[in-house]
C-alpha positions as CSV (number, residue, x, y, z in Angstrom):
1,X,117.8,187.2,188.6
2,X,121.0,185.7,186.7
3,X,118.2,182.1,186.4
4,X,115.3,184.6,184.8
5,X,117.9,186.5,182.3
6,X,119.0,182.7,181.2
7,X,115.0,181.7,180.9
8,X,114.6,185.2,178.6
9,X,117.5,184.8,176.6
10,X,116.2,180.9,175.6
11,X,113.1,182.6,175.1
12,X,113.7,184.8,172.7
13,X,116.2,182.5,170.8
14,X,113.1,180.0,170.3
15,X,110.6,182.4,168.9
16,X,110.6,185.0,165.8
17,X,112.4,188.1,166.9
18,X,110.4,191.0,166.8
19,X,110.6,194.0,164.4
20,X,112.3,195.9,167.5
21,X,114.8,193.6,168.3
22,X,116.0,191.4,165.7
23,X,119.1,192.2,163.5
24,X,119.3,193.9,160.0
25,X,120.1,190.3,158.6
26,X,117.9,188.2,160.0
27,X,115.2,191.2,158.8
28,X,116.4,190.3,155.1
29,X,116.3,187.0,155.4
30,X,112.6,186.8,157.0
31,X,111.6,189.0,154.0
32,X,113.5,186.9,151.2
33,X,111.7,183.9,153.0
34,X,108.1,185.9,152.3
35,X,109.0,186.9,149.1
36,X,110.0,183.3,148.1
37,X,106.8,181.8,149.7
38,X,104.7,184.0,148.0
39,X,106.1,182.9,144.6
40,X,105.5,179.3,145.5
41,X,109.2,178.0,146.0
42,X,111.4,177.6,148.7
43,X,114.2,179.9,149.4
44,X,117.3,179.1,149.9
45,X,118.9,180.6,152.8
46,X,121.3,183.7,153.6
47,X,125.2,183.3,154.9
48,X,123.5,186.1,157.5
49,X,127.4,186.4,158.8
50,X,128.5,187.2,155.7
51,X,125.3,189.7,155.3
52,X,126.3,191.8,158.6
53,X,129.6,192.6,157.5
54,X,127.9,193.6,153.9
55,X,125.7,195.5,155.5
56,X,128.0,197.3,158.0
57,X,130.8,198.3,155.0
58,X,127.9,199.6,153.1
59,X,126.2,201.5,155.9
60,X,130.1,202.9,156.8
61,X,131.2,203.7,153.1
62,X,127.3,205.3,152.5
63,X,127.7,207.9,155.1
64,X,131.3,208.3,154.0
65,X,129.9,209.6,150.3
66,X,126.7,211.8,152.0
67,X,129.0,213.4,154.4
68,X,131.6,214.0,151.2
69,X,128.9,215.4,149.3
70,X,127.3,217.7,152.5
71,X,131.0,219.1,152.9
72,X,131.0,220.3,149.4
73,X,134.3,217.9,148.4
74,X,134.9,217.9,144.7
75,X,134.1,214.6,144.3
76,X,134.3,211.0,145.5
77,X,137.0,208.7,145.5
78,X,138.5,207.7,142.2
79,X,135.7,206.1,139.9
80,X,137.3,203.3,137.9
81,X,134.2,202.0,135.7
82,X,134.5,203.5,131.9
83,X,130.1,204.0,132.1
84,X,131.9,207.1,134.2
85,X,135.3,207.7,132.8
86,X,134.5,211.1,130.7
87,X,135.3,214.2,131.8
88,X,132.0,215.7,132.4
89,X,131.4,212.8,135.1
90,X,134.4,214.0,136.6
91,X,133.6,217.8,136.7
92,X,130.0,217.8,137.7
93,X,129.8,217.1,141.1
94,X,126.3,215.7,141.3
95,X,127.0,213.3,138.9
96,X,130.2,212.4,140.2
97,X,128.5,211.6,143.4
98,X,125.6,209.8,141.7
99,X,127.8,207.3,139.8
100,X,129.4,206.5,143.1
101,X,126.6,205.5,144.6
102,X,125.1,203.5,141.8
103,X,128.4,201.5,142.1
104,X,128.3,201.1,145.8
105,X,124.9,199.9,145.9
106,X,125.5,197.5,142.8
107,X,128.6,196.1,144.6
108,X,126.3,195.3,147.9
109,X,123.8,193.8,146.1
110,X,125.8,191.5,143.7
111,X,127.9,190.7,147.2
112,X,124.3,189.7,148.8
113,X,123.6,187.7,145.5
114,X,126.4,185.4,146.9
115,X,125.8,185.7,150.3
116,X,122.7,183.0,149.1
117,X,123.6,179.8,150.5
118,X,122.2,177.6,147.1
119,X,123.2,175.5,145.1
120,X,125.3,176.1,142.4
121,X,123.3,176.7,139.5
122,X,120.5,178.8,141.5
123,X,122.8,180.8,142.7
124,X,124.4,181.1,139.2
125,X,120.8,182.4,138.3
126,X,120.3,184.6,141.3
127,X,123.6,186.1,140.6
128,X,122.4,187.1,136.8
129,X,119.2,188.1,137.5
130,X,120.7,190.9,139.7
131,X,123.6,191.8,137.3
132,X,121.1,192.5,134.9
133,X,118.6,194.9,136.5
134,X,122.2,196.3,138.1
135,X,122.7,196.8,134.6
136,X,119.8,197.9,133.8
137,X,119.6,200.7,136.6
138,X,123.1,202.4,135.8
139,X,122.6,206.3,135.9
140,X,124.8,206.2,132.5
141,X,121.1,204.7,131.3
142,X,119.2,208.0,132.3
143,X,118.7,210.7,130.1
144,X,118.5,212.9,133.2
145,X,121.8,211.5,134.9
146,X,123.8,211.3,132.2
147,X,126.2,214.3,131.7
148,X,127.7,213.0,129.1
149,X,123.9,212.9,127.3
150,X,122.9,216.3,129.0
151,X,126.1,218.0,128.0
152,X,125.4,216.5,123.7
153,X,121.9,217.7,123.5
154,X,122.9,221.2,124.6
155,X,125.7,221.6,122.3
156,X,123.9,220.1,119.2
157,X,120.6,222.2,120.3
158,X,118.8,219.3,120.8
159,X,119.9,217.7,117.4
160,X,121.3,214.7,119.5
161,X,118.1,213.8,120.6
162,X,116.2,213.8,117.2
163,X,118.4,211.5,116.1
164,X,118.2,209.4,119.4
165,X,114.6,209.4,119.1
166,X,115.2,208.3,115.3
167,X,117.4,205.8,116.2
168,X,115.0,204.2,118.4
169,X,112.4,204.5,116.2
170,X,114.7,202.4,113.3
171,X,115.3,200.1,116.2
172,X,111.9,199.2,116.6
173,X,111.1,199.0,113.4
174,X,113.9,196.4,112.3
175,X,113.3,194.5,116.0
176,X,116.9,195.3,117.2
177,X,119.2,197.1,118.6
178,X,122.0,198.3,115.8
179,X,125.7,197.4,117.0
180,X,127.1,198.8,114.5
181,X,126.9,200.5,110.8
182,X,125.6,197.4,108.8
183,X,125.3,199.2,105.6
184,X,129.2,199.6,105.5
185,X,129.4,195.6,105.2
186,X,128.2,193.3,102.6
187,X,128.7,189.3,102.9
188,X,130.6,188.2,99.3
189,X,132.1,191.9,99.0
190,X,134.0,192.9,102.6
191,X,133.6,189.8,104.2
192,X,133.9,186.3,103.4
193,X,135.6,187.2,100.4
194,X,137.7,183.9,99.7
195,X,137.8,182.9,96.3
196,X,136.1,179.6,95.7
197,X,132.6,178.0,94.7
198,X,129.4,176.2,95.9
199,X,129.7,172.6,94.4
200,X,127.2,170.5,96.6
201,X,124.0,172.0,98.1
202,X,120.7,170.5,99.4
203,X,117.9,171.8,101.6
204,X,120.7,171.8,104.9
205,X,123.6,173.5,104.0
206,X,126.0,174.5,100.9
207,X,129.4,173.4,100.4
208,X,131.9,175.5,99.6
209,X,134.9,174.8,97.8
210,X,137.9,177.6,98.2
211,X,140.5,178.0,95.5
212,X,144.3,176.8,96.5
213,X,146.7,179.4,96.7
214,X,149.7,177.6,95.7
215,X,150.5,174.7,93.0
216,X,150.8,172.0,95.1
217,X,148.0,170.8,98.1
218,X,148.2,168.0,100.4
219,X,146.0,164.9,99.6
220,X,143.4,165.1,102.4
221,X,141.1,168.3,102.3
222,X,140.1,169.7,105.2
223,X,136.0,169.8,106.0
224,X,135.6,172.8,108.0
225,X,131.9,172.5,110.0
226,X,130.8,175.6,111.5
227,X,128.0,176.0,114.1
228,X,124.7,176.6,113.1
229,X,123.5,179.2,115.2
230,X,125.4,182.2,113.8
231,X,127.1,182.1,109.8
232,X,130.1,180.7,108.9
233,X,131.9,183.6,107.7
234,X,133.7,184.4,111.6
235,X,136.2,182.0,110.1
236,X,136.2,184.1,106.8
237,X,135.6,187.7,108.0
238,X,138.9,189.4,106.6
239,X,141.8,188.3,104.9
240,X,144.1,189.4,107.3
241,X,142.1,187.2,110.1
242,X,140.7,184.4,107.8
243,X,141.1,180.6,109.4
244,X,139.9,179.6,106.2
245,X,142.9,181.7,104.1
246,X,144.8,180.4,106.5
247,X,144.4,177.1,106.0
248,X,144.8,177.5,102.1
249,X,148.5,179.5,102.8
250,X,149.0,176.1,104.8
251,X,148.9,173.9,101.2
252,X,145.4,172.9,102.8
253,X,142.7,172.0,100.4
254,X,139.8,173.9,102.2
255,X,136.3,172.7,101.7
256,X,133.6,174.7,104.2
257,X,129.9,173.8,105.3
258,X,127.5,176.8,105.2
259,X,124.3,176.3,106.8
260,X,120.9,177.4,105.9
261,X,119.2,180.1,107.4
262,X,116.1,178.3,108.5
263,X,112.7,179.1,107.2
264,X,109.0,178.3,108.4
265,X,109.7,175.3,105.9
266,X,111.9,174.2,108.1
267,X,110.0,173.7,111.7
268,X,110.5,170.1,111.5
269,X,114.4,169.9,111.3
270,X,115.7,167.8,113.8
271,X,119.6,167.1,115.3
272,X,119.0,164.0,113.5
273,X,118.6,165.6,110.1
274,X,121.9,168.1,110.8
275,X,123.8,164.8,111.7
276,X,122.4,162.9,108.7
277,X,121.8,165.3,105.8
278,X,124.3,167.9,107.0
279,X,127.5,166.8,108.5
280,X,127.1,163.5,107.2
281,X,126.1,164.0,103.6
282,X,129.5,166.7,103.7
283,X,132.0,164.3,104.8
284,X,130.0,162.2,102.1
285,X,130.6,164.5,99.2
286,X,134.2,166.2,100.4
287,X,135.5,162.3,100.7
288,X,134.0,161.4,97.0
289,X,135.7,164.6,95.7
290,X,139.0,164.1,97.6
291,X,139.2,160.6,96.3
292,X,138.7,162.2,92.4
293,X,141.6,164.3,93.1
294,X,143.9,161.8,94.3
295,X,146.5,160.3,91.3
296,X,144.8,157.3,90.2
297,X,147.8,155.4,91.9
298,X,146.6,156.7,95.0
299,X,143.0,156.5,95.6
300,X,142.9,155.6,98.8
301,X,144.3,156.6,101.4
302,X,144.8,154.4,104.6
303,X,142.8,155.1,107.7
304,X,140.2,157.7,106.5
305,X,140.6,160.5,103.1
306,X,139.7,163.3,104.4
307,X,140.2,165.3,107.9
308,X,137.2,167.5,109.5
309,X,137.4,170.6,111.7
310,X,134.1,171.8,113.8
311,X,134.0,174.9,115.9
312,X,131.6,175.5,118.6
313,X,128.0,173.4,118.0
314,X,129.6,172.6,114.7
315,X,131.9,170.2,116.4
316,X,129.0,168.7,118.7
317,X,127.8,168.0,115.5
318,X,130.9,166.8,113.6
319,X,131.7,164.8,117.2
320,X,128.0,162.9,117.4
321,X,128.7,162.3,113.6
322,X,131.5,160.6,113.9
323,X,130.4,158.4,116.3
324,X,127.6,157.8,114.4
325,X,130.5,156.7,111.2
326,X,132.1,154.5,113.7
327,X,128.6,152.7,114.9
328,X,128.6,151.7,111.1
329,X,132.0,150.5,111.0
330,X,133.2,153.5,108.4
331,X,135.9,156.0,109.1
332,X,136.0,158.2,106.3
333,X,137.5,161.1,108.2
334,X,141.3,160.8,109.3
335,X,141.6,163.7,111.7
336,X,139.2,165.8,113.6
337,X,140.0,169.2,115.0
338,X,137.2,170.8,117.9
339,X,137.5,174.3,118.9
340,X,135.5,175.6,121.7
341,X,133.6,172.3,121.5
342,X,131.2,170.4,124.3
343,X,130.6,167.1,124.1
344,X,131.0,166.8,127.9
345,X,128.1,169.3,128.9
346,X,128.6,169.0,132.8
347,X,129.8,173.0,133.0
348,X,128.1,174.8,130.7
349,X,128.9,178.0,131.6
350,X,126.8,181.1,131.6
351,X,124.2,179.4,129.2
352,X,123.7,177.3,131.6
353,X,121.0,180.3,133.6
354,X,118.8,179.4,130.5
355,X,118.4,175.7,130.6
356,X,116.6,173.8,133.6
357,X,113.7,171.8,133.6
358,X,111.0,174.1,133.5
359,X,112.9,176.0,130.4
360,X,113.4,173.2,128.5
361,X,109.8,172.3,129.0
362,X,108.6,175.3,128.0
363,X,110.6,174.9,125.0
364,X,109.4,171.2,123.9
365,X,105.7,172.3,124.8
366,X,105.8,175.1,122.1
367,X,108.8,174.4,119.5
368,X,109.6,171.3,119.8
369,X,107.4,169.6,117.7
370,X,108.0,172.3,115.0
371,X,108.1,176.0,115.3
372,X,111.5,178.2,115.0
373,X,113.6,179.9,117.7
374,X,114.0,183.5,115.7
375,X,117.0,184.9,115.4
376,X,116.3,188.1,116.9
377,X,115.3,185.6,120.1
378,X,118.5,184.1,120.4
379,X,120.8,187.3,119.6
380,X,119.0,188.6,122.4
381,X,120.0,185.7,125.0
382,X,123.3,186.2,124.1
383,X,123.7,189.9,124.8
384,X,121.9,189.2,127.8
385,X,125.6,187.4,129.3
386,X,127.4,191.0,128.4
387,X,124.5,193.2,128.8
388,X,126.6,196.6,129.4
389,X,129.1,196.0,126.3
390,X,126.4,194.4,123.5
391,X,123.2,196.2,125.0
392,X,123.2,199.4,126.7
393,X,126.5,200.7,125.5
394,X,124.2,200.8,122.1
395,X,121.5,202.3,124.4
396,X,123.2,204.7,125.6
397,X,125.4,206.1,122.0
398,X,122.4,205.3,119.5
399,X,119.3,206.8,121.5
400,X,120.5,209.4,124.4
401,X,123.6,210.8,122.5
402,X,122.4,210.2,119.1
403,X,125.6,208.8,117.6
404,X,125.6,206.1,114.7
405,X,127.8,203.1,115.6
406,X,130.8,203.0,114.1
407,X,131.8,200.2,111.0
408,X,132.9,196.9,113.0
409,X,132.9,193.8,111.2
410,X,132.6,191.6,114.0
411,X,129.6,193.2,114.9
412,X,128.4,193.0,111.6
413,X,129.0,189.2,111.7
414,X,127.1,189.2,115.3
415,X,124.0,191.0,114.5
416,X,123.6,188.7,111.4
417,X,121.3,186.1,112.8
418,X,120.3,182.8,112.5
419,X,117.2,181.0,113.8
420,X,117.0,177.3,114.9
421,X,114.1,175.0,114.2
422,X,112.5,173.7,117.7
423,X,112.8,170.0,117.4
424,X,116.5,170.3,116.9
425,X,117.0,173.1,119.8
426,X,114.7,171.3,122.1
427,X,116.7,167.7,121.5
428,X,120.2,169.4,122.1
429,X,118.9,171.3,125.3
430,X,117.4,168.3,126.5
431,X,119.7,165.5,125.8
432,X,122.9,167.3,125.8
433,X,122.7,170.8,128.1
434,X,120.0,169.0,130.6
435,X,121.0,165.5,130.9
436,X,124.8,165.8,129.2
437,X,124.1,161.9,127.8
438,X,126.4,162.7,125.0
439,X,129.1,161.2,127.1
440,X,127.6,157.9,128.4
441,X,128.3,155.7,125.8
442,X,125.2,154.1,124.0
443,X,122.8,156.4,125.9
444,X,121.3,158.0,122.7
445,X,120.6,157.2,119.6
446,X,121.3,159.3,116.8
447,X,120.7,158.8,113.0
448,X,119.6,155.1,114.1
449,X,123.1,154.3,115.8
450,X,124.1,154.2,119.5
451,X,126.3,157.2,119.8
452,X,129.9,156.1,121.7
453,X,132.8,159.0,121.4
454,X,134.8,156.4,122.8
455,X,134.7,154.3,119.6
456,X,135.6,157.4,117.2
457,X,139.1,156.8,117.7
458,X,141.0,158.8,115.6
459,X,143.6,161.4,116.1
460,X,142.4,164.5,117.5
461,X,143.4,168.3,118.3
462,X,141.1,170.0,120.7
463,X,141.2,173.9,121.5
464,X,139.7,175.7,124.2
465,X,140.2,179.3,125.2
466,X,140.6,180.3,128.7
467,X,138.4,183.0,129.6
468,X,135.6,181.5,127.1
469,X,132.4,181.8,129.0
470,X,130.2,179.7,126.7
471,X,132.4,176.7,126.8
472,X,134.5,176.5,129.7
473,X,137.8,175.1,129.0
474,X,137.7,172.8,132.0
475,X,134.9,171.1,129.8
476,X,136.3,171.7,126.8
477,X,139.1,169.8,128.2
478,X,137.1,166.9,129.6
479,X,135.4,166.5,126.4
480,X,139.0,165.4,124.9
481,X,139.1,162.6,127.2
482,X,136.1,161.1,125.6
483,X,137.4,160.8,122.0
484,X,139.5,157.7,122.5
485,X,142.2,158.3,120.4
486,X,145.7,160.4,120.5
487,X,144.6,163.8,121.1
488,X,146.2,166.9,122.0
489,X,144.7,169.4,123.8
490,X,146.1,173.3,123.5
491,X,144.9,175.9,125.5
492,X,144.9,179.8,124.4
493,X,144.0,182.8,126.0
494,X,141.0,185.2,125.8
495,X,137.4,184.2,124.7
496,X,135.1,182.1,122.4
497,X,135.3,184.1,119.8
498,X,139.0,186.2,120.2
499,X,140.7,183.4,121.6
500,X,139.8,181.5,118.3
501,X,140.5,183.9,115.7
502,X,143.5,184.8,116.9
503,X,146.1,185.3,113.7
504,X,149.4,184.1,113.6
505,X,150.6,186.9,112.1
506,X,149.3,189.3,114.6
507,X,151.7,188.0,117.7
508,X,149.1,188.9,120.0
509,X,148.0,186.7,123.0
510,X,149.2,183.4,124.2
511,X,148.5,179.7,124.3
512,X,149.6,177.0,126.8
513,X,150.8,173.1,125.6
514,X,151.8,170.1,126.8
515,X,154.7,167.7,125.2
516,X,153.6,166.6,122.0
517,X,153.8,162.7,123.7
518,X,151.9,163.6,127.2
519,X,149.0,161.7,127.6
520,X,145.5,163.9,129.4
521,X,146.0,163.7,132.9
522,X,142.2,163.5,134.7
523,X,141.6,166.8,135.8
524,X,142.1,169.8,133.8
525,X,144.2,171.8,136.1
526,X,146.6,169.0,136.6
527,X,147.2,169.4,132.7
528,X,147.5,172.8,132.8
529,X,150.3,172.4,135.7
530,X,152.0,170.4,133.4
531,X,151.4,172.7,130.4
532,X,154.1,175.4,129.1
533,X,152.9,178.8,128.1
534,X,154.0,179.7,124.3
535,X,153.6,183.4,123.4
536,X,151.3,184.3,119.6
537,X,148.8,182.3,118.4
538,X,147.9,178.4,118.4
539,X,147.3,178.6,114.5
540,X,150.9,177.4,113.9
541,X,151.2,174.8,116.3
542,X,147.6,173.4,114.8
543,X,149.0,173.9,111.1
544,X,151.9,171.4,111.8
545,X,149.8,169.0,113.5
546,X,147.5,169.4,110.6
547,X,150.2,169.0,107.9
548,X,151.4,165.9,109.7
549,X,148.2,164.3,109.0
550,X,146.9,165.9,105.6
551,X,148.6,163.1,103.4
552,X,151.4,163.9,100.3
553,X,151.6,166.7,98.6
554,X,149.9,166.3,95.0
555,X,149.1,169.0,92.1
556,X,146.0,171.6,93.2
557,X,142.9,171.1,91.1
558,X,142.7,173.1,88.6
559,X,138.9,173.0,88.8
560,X,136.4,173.6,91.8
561,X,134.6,170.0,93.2
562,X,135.4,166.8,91.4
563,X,133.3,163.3,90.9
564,X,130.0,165.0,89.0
565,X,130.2,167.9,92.1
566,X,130.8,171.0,90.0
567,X,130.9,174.9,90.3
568,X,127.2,175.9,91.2
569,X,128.2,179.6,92.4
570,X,131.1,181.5,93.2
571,X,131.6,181.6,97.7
572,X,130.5,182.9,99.3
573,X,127.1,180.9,97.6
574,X,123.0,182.6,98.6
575,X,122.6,180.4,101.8
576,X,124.7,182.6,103.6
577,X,123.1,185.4,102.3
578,X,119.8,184.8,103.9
579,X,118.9,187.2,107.2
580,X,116.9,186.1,109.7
């Protein structure tokens, strides 16, 4: 008897269990094998261990909310998600319950997202396409669920959902989703309202040069280059927040890059041309008109006449530039600054569920040889990584309650698109996001020179922020290694965006530095272990290391450009001005 138990036992372990007797995990995990087979692909397995024990806490913590509900209990256990923090949530049981068990089921399934044993970027992309359809399904979404909703309509008679309904209907005519009250904001009026003037422009981008704010400026301007797939004016939104006043208060001579927003006449632009006409021909123009400002005892400065800053894909592009300079054995530019900069693209973050082969192929088969990624296309992907906070928070207060967004410049600055042409966006996500052969030196050619950051060589201060989920500061940080000169690397808190603009006057948030001295270990966290945390903002600390290496102090111009570059428009200049 014990031999023909044994014999059963080996049996059954050899062949598919059968619908009676095979576990609740195993049952997912023959039906996510099905459902991958059927798509053509192989799935990766299931941690089924790991799936039990979801399973089990969900079955237990399930019957713990029907038998709360059956019992007539006021409501669940405390509900800390603020889709669900108003009152009428709390004092309608129903929907108390209901928001509950969205969260409960949303928690299993994310928690079987990672239960996929993959690697790491398919389960990255697992893990999103379920956050967003968890997103998606909240009850806060449903007119019918939503108390909040309900609870408007019958206290405006309905009036809430006329406007809802012609709120939507705006939204579909303009092709997105309003964030926020754009006709409080105009660009030149309540943002970007610096005082200077356009004194270069060609078919790429304007330059702007900004007024001085004291009598005296040091010798070397500073050549900001933003990135060129959202406007400049985040560095310039409000006086009280401006980098770019900033800079000026600093005794900064500020000259600024502002792209254009491309057109259909524009398909063909490649990274080549924002290299080459673009960053290039601005360090060109801001180093001839540095060099008319100078006294005529001091024309020329040692080691470089001008320093550079470029934030986000505006320092990929200042970085590949300046390797490109140093290819051709000119160093024009004395200091670089990079803030939430790759130019090490092996951690890409969240953007990294949109690039893989396939995508990128797509991409080159139908932009790439010219053809524009709209801006309404790319806003989109980008809500898509905080889908409750950029998409259906607006859902929900524009089009079930009715409500008009309230007056938010950043907003304002966020919905105010940009498009890319295809050549250039397929080359960077090709070349840089796919293969990340920006760091191999001589492995591309750019603007006819073999790119090596290695060979830039010139002093450098790189900023990442910690929580930024577009460049990880772990890459952030290993893309300061690459520079091959004496670079500091400060880290601050918060995002892309927050951690960035973060004013010195406002004392708010923190950063972490090493010793001025302290060379980059190898690995980011031994840097940080090494690093002291410094309450405020980084601006300060980045404003000395500036002044250290902007040059002597000489009289501010009294007039905008220099060396035939003269006033064309007063800043903010049209370029900006364009919407996608």
């Amino acid at each position: 008897m014990a031999t023909d138990s044994r014999a059963k036992r080996a049996s059954a372990a050899t062949r598919e269990p059968a619908a009676g007797d095979r576990p609740e995990a195993a049952e997912l995990q023959l039906g996510f094998e099905r459902a991958m087979r059927a798509l053509g692909t192989q799935a990766p397995r299931l941690d089924l261990a790991r799936v039990s024990e979801i399973q089990a806490r969900f079955g237990r913590e399930c019957a713990e909310l029907w038998r709360g509900l059956l019992a007539g209990s006021e409501q669940p256990a405390e509900i800390r998600d603020r889709r669900f923090a108003a009152q009428s949530w709390r004092d309608n049981r129903y929907s108390s319950w209901v928001a509950a068990a969205y969260l409960l089921h949303a928690r299993a399934l994310l928690e079987l997202a990672d239960a996929v044993q993959a690697p790491p970027k398919v389960q990255q992309k697992i893990r999103f396409a379920v956050q967003q359809w968890v997103d998606a399904a909240a009850p806060s979404n449903m007119l019918a669920l939503n108390p909040e909703a309900i609870e408007a309509a019958l206290q405006t008679q309905g009036d809430s959902l006329r406007r809802g309904i012609a709120n939507l209907l705006g939204d579909l005519r303009r092709g997105k989703l309003t964030q926020t009250d754009e006709t409080a904001f105009e660009v030149g009026r309540n943002v970007a309202t610096t005082e200077g003037a356009v004194v270069f422009e060609n078919d790429w981008f304007q330059l702007i040069d900004y007024k001085p704010l004291g009598a005296k400026v040091h010798a070397r301007p500073l050549l900001i280059v933003p990135p060129c797939i959202n406007k400049y004016y985040i560095l310039d939104l409000q006086p009280a927040n401006s980098l770019v006043r900033y800079a000026l208060e600093q005794g900064q001579r500020v000259l600024l890059v502002s792209w254009r927003n491309p057109d259909a006449d524009c398909a063909q632009w490649s990274w080549d041309d924002y290299v080459e006409h673009g960053v290039l021909r601005a360090i060109e123009v801001a180093s001839e008109i540095a060099a008319a400002a100078r006294p005529a005892r001091a024309r020329q400065l040692a080691d470089g006449g001008i320093n550079a800053l470029g934030f986000c894909v505006g320092g990929t592009l200042l970085g590949t530039a300046l390797a490109v300079l140093a290819a051709r054995g000119q160093r024009p530019v004395h200091a670089a600054t990079l803030l939430t900069t790759l130019l090490d693209f092996t951690d890409t973050g969240v953007l990294d569920v949109f690039v893989d082969e396939a995508q990128v192929a797509m991409r080159e088969a139908t932009i790439g040889r010219g053809g524009l990624l709209t801006g309404a296309e790319l806003s989109a992907a980008f809500s898509s990584l905080r889908p409750v906070d950029l998409t259906w928070n607006y859902v929900v207060g524009n089009y079930l309650k009715g409500q008009t967004p309230p007056p938010f410049d950043l907003l304002y600055w966020n919905s105010d698109s940009t498009n890319l042409p295809g050549p250039m966006l397929a080359w960077y996500l090709r070349n840089l996001y796919l293969e990340n052969r920006l760091r191999e030196p001589g492995a591309l050619q750019v603007c006819g020179a073999a790119v090596d950051l290695g060979r830039v060589g010139l002093p450098a201060y790189v900023y990442a922020s910690r929580e930024d989920h577009i460049v990880p500061w772990a890459s952030a940080y290993a893309s300061a290694r690459l520079l091959g000169g004496d670079t500091r690397f400060v880290l601050g808190a918060s995002g892309h965006i927050a951690g960035v603009i973060n004013p010195a006057a406002s004392g708010k948030r923190s950063h972490w530095r090493a010793p001025a001295d302290a060379a980059l270990p190898q690995a980011a966290e031994q840097w940080l272990g090494g690093a002291q945390e410094h309450a405020g903002s980084w601006w300060p600390d980045w404003a000395g290391w500036l002044r250290a290496h902007a040059g002597p102090e000489q009289a501010a111009p009294r007039d905008y450009g220099g060396a035939g570059h003269v006033a064309i428009e007063p800043a903010p200049g049209r370029y900006v001005k364009v919407r996608a």
